[in-house]
N, C-alpha and C positions, 0 to 999 in steps of 0.2 A: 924372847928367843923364838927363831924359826919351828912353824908347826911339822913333826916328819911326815914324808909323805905314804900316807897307808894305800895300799894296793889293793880293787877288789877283784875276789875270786872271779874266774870265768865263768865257772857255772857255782851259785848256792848250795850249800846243804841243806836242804828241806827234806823232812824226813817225806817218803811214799809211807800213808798208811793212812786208815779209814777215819774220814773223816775231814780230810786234806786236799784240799782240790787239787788238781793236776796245774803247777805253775812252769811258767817259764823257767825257772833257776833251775830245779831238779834235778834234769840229767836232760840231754842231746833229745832222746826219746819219750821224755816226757814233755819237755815244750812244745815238739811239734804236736804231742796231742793239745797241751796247753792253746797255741796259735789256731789248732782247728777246730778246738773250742769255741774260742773267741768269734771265727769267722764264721762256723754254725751259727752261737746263737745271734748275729746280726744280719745273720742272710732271714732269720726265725723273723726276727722283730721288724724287716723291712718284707717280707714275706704278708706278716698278720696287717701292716700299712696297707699293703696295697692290697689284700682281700677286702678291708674295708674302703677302700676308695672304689673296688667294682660296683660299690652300692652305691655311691654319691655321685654325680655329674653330669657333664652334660654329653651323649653318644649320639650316632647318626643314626639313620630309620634300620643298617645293616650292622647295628650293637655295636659298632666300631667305638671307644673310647674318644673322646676331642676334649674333652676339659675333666678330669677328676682330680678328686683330691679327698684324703682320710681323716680333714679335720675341715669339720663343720660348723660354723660362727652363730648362724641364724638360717631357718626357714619361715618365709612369709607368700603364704597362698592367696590370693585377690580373685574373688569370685562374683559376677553382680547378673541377677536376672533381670530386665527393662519391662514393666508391663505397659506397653502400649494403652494412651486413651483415647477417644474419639468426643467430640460435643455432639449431644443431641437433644432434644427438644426442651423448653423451659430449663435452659443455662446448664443442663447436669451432662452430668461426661461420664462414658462408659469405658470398662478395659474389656478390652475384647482379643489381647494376644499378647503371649509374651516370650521375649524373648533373650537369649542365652550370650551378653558379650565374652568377648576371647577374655582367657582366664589370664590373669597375669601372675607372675611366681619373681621372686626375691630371693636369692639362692647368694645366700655370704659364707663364700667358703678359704681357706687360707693354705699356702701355700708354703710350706716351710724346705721344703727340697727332701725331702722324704721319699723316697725311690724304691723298685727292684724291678728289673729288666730281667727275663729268664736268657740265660744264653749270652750275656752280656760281661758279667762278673761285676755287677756296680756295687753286692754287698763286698768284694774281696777292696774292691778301691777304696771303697768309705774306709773301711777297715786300715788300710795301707796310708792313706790319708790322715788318719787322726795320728798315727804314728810320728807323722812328721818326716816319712820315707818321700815325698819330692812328688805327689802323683795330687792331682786336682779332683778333690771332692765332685762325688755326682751333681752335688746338692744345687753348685754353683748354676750349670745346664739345664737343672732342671726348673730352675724358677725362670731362667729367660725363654725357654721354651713355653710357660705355662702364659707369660704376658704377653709374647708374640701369638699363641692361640688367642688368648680370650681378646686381643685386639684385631683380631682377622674376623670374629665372632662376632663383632659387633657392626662390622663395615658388612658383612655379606648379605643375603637373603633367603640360607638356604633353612629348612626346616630340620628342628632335633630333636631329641627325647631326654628331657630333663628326670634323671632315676634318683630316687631317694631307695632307703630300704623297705616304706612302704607299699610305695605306687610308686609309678613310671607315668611321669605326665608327658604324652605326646604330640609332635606335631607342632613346636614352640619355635617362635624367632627372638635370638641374642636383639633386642631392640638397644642397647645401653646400658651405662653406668647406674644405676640409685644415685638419690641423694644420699650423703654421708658416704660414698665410697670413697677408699684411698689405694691410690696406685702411687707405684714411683716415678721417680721425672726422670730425662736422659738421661741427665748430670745427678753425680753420686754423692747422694745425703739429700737429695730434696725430694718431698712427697708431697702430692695434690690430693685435695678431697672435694668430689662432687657435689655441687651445690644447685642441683636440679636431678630429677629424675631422668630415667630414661636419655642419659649424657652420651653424647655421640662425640662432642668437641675436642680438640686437643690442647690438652693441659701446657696452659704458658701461650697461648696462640690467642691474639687479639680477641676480646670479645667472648672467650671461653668462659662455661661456667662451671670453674677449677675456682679453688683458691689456695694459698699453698697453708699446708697442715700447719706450720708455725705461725700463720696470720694472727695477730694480736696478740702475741706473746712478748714480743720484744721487735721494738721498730725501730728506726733511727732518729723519726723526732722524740721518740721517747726513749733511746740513750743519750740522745743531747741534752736531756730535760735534767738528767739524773745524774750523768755520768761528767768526770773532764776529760775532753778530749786527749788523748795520746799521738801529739804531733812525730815522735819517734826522734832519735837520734841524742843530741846533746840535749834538744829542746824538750822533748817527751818527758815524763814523769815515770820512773820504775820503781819507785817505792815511796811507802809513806809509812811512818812511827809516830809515837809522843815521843820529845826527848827528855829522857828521865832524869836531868837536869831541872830544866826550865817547864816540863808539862806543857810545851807548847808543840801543836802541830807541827813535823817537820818532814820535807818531799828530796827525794833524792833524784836529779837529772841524768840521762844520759852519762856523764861524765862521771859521774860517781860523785857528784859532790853534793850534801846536804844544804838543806836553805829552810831557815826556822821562818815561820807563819807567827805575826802578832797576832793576838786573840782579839775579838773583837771586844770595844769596850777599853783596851788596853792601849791603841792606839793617841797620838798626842790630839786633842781637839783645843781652839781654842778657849774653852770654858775653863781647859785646865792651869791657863795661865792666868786670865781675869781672874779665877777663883784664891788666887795666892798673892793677890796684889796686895800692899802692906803689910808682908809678914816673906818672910826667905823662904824658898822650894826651888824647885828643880822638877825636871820633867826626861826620862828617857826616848830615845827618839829609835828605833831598828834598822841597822843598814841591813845591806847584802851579802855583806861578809860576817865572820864571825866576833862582831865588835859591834858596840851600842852608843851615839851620840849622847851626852847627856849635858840638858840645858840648865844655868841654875841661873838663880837671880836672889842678890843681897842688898838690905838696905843698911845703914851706918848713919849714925850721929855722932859728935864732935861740936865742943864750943870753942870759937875765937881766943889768939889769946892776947895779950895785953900790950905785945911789943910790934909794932909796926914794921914789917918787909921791906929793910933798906929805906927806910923813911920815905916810902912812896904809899905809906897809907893801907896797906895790908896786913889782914890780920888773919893770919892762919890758926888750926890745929894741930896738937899733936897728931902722932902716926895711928891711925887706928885699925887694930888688927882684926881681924875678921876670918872666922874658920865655915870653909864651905859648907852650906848643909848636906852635900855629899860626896865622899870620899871616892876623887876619881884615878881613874888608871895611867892616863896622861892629861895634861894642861893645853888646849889647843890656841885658845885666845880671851882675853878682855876685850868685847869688841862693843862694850855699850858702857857711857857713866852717865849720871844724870842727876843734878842735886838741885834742890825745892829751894824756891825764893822764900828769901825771909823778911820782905815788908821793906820799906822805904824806897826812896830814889836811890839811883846811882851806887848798889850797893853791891854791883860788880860780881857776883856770888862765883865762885869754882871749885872744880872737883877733881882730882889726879889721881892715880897710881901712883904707890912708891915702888920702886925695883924689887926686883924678881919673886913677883909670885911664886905659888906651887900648885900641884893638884889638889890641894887638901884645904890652902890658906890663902890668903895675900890682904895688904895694908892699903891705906888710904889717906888722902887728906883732903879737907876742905878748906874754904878763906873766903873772907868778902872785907870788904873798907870798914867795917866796926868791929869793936873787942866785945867778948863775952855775949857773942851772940851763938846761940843753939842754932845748930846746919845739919839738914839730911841729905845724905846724897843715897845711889844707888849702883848697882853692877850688874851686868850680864854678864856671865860665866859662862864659855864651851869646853869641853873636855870628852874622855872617853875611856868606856869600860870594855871589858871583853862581855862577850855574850855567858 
């Protein structure tokens, strides 16, 4: 039966009292302190962000901000003194100065869209934004802004001051990417990671040394290797099962239609016919559709008998009946006989069908120009079962 339809209150009963935070449901006057709540403490939390990204980054000689950020990956400081040496007399070499190369600094910091602009209201928008009220997150701006910096950083010349919260190293040029850095690509879902230090090149650009973040994970000669292709349409494969029938593999086309897999091993070879010579069997064969060819083959003996065929000198068998060694669906043809010579000249030998077979049975006879002679003949049998 139909569920009724329960209606919710406009506003909750939540009781006010100690202990209880101040929710939306309440009352009119309690949500809005609820909402101001809310928007306090995220103005609070992207507030204590950016106090800590004043300490991290990269600023100009006039404290001005140009790259920061309040999450820090790695710091790596590169510092090397050269002491000059001179040759002098009997092969020995003296240092006599030394001196201080430019320091290099590794600064791997990450960018998650983390904001607060004073004057701006970017905690009221996060805020309105998680809501799912229609208004675009800071977060988005602020990461394309932070990649369009640090890529203007890298192309320039001018000098900055790299601040951590211990020291302030100054007087620094953006030279590059690190090895192992990864930025994103134009295009949305692809990322490169630098494969040399100090990387000026553009990722995807002839001869760059980028290579993209999923390199050797999965390639296309090695989903060719692994996988079957999905040509798509009727032709393409959208599903695969065992059928709990038969246990055998089966794929379903485009079209919806299923199509069973013979196991390997199961298939017809010829061994499996040699191997049953002198003795009745059968062999199934798989078509396409939902039905199975099935091959048999019988042998039969019959003696001669005493009365001669129209006094023209033959001597036949009785009818001899013969049940297939496997019991088929439909009877398709007798389309082989074949009966062993039994020794002498001119001894004429034959083999026939007598009328109407069935899938299950059918008769025979032989004859040759003498009486009371033992005669083998043979049959091939087609037919067919369902799958």
């Amino acid at each position: 039966m139909p569920l009724p339809s329960i209606g919710l209150p406009a506003l909750w009963d939540i009781p006010v009292a100690a202990g209880v935070p101040a929710l939306l449901g309440q009352s009119a006057s309690t949500g809005i302190k609820a909402s101001a709540s809310t928007i306090l403490a995220t103005a609070l939390d992207e507030y204590t962000i950016t106090n800590a990204a004043s300490q991290w980054g990269i600023f100009t000689a006039s404290n001005q901000p140009v790259l920061t950020s309040s999450h820090v990956r790695a710091l790596e400081m590169r510092r090397e003194e050269i002491v000059t040496d001179a040759p002098i007399e009997e092969g020995g070499f003296m240092s006599y100065n030394k001196v201080t190369r430019p320091a290099q600094i590794r600064l791997q910091i990450i960018c998650d869209g983390s904001s607060f602009s004073y004057g701006d209201a970017t905690a009221v928008t996060d805020v309105l934004a998680g809501l799912g009220l229609g208004v675009t997150s800071s977060g988005l701006s602020v990461r394309a802004a932070f990649t369009k910096a640090l890529d203007s950083l890298v192309a320039d010349l001018n000098q900055y001051h790299v601040a951590t919260p211990e020291k302030t190293y100054l007087n620094m040029n953006v030279v590059g990417y690190p090895s192992g850095a990864i930025v994103s690509g134009s295009a949305v879902g692809t990322f490169w990671i630098s494969t040399a230090d100090n990387n000026v090149t553009v990722p995807g650009a002839t001869g760059a040394t980028w290579k993209s973040l999923f390199d050797g994970y999965a390639t296309q000669d090695w989903a060719n290797s692994w996988f079957v292709k999905n040509l798509g349409g009727a032709a393409g494969v959208l599903g695969a099962t065992m059928d709990s029938t038969t246990g055998q593999p089966t794929f379903q086309d485009g079209s919806g239609n299923w199509h069973q897999m013979q196991v390997y091993g199961q298939c017809p070879k010829f061994s499996d016919f040699v191997s049953g010579w002198g003795q009745n069997g059968y062999i199934e064969i798989p078509t396409s559709g939902n039905w199975k060819l099935v091959v048999q083959w019988v042998q039969f003996q019959g003696v001669t008998g005493t009365g001669g065929n129209n006094g023209a000198g033959r001597y036949e068998t009785a009818d001899i009946f013969v049940t297939w060694p496997f019991g088929m669906g439909n009877l398709l043809s007798i389309p082989g006989l074949a009966v062993e010579d039994v020794g002498g000249v001119g001894m004429q030998e034959q083999v026939w069908k007598m009328a109407d077979p069935t899938a299950t049975s059918g008769s025979f006879r032989l004859a040759c120009n003498a009486s009371g002679i033992t005669m083998t003949g043979s049959a091939w049998i087609i037919g067919s079962i369902a799958a």
